[in-house]
C-alpha positions in Angstrom: 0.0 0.0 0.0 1.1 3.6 -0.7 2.7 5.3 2.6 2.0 9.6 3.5 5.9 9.9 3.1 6.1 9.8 -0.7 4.7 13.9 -0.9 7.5 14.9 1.7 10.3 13.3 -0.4 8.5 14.4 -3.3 8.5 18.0 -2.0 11.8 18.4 -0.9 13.7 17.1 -3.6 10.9 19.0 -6.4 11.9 22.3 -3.9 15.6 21.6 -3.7 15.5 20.8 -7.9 14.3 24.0 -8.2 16.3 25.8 -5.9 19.8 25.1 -8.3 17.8 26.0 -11.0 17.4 29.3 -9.5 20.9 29.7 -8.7 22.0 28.5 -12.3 19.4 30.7 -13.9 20.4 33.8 -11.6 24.1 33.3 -12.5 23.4 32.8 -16.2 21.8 35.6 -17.1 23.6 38.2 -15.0 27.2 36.7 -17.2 24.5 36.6 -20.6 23.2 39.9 -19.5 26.8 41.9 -19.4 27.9 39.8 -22.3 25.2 41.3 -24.3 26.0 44.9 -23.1 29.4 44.7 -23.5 29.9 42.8 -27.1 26.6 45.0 -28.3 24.7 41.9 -29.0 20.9 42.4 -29.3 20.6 38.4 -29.5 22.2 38.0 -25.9 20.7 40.5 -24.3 17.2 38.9 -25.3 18.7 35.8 -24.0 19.6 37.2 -20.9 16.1 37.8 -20.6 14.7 34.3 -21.2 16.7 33.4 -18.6 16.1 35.4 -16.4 12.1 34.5 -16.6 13.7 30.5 -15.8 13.7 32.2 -12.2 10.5 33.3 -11.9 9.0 29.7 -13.4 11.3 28.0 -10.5 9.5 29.5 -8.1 6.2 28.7 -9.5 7.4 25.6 -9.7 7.9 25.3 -5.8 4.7 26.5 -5.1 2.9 24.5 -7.2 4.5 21.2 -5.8 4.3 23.0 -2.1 0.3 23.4 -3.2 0.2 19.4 -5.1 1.2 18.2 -1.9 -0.6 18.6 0.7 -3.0 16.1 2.6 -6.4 15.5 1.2 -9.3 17.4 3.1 -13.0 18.2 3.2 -12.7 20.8 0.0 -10.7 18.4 -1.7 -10.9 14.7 -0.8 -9.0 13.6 -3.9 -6.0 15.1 -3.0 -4.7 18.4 -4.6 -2.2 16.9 -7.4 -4.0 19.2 -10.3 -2.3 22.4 -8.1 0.6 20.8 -10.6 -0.9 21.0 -13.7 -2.0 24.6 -12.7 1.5 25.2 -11.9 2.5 23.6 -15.4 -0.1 25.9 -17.4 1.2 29.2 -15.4 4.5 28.5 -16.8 3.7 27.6 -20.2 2.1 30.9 -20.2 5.1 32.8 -18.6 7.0 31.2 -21.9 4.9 31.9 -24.5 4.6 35.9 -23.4 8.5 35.5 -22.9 8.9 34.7 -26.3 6.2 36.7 -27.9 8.2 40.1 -26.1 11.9 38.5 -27.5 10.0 38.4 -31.1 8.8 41.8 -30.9 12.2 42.9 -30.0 13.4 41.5 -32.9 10.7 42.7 -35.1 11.9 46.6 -33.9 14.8 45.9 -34.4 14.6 44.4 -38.2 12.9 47.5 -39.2 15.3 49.8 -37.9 18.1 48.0 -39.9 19.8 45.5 -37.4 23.0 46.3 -35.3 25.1 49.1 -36.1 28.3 47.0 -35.1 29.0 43.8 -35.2 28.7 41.4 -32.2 32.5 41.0 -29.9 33.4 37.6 -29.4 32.4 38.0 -26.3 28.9 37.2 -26.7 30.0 34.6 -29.2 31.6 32.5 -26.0 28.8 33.7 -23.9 26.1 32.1 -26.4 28.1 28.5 -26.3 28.6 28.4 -22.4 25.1 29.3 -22.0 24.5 26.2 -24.4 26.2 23.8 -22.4 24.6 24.5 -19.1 21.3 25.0 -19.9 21.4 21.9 -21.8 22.9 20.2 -18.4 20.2 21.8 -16.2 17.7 20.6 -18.9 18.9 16.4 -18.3 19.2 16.9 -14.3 15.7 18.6 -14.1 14.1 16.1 -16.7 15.5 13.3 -14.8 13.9 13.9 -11.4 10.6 15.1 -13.1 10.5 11.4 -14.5 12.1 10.7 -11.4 9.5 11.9 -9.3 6.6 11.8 -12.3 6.4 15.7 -11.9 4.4 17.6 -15.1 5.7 21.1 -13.2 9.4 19.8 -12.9 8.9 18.9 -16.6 7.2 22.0 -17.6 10.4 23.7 -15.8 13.1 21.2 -17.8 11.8 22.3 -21.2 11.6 25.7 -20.3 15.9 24.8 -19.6 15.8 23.6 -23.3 13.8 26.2 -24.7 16.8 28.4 -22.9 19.6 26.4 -24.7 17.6 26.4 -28.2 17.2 30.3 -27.5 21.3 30.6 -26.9 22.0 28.2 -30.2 20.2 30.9 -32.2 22.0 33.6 -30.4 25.2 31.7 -31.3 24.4 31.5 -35.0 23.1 35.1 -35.0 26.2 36.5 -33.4 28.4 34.4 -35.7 26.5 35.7 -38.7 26.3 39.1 -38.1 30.9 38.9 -36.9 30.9 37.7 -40.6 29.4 40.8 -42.0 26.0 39.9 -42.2 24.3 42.6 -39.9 21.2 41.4 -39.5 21.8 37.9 -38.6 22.0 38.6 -34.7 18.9 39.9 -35.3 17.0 37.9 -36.6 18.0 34.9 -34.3 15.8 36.8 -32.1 13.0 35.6 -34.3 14.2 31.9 -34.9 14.3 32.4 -30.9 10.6 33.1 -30.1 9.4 30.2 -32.7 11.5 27.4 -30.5 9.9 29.1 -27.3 6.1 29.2 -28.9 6.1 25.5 -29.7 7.6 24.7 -26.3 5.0 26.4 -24.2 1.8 24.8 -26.3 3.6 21.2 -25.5 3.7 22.5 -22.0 0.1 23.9 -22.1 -1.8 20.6 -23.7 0.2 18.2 -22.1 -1.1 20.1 -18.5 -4.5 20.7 -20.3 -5.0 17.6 -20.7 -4.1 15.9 -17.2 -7.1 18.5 -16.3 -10.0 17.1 -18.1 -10.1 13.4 -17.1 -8.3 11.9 -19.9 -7.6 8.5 -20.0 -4.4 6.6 -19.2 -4.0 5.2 -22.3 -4.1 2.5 -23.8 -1.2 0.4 -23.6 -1.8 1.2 -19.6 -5.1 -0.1 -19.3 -4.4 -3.5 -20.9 -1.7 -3.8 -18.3 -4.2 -3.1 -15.5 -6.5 -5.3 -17.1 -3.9 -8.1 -17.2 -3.3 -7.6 -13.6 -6.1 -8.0 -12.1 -7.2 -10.7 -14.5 -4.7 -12.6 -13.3 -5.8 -12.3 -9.6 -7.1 -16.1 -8.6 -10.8 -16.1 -8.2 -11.4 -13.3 -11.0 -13.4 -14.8 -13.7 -13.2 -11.8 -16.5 -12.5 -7.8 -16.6 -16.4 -6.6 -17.1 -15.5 -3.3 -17.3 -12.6 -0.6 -16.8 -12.1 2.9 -17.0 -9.4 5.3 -15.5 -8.6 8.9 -15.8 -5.1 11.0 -15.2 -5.7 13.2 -12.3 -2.5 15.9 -12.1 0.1 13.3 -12.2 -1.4 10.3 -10.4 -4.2 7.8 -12.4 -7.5 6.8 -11.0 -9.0 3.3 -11.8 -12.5 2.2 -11.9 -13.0 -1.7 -12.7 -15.8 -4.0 -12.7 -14.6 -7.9 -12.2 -16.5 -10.8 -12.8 -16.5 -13.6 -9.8 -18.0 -17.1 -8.9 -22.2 -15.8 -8.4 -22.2 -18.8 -5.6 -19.5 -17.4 -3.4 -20.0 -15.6 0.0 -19.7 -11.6 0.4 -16.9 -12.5 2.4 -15.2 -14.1 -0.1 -15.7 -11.7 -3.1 -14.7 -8.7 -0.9 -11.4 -10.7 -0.7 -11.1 -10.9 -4.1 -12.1 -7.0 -4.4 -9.0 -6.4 -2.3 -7.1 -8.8 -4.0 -7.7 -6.9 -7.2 -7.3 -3.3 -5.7 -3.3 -4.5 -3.8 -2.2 -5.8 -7.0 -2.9 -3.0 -9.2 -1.8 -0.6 -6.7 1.6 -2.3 -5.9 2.2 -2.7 -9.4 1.8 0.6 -10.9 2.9 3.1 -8.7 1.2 6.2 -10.3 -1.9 4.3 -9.7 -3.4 6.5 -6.6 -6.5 4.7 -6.0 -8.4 1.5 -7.5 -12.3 1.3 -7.0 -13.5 -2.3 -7.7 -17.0 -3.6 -7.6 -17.9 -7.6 -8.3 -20.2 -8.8 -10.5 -21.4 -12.3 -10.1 -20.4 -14.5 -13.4 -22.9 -14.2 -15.8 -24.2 -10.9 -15.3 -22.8 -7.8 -16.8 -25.2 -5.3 -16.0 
């Protein structure tokens, strides 16, 4: 059976995930930020920026997993795991304006006719540190959002990619425009804001999604099915249906026993049915079964 310790480790290691990010992000974009200043490059100082709003989605992320966490109560007896998909769709917002505001930056600065000077190579090695550790936050936060089966922590990993994606087109802008082609710094802000867009829609229907009852899927289901067919005493899998709530899954199955047995014994089977499933797929937060005697399906 599932213990009340899983949301403290949960919590703490979501919070201290969140916490380097912070420190990452606040150290990369102060460096990105006078890069940008001092080698004149438009293209980093819009990076600067993206990075910058990395901090303010780390601490969304923290409160949403603070929020997902706690102990089921009168207002909410299912628990309050959906505070994560909240969390996720605040931050897929947070990117998309972030990106829309680097776009429109770029857009001014297209029609004024680009950089007057090219780039220093200062922003050049700026752009491909920023690469390499935003790409490195992007594998350590992805991990313990898998880790810990977090859509916030994941919401938070891609923005980390979106960040790196955002500093290769700074790279290729600030290249372009040190080999005399003005307007290439420029117009990386652009290529920018695309790779930010598609990110935060993933974000927003992947959280979307875990909001409206979905399904688990069906690859899932016939596992659950096979499970708790293969409990002794059940006769069939009548019927089954589960839904994603926040990160966790919901199962509602009707099994098919021996009509001649006692209610003793086909509550035993019940609970039979509702161990196995649980023990065997962890995101599986609750199992309701009801028996049917064999032969009767309504």
């Amino acid at each position: 059976m599932k213990t009340e310790t899983v949301p403290a480790v949960f919590q703490k290691t979501a919070v201290r995930v969140s916490w380097v990010s912070i420190g990452v992000n606040l150290l990369l974009s102060a460096g990105k930020l006078a890069a940008g200043l001092l080698a004149r490059s438009g293209a980093m100082v819009s990076d600067a920026v993206h990075s910058a709003s990395d901090v303010f989605s780390s601490i969304i992320v923290i409160i949403g997993v603070k929020l997902s966490g706690r102990a089921a109560d009168r207002d909410h007896p299912y628990g309050h795991e959906r505070f994560e998909n909240v969390a996720a769709i605040v931050l897929s917002t947070v990117l998309l304006v972030s990106g829309i505001l680097i776009g429109y930056a770029g857009i001014e600065k297209l029609r004024s006719g680009g950089e007057a000077e090219p780039p220093g190579l200062l922003a050049l090695i700026a752009a491909g540190v920023s690469i390499a550790v935003k790409e490195g936050m992007y594998w350590y936060t992805r991990f313990y959002a898998k880790r810990l089966r977090s859509d916030a922590l994941m919401a938070d990993a891609w923005h980390h990619r979106s960040d790196a994606l955002s500093s290769v087109g700074a790279l290729v802008g600030i290249a372009g425009a040190r080999m005399g082609y003005p307007l290439a710094d420029t117009a990386a802000s652009l290529l920018i804001c695309v790779f930010i867009a598609k990110a935060a829609y993933d974000i927003f229907k992947d959280a979307v999604g875990k909001m409206t009852d979905r399904a688990a899927g069906a690859a899932t289901e016939l596992a659950i099915r096979d499970c708790a067919a293969a409990v002794p005493g059940v006769e069939r899998i009548d019927l089954l249906h589960t839904r994603v709530f926040g990160s966790r899954i919901y199962v509602d199955i009707e099994i098919a026993a021996d009509g001649s047995l006692t209610l003793s014994e086909a509550h035993s089977i019940a609970n039979n049915v509702h161990a196995a499933v649980e023990e065997t797929f962890p995101d599986v937060k609750h199992i309701m079964v009801h028996v049917n005697p064999d032969g009767d399906t309504d």
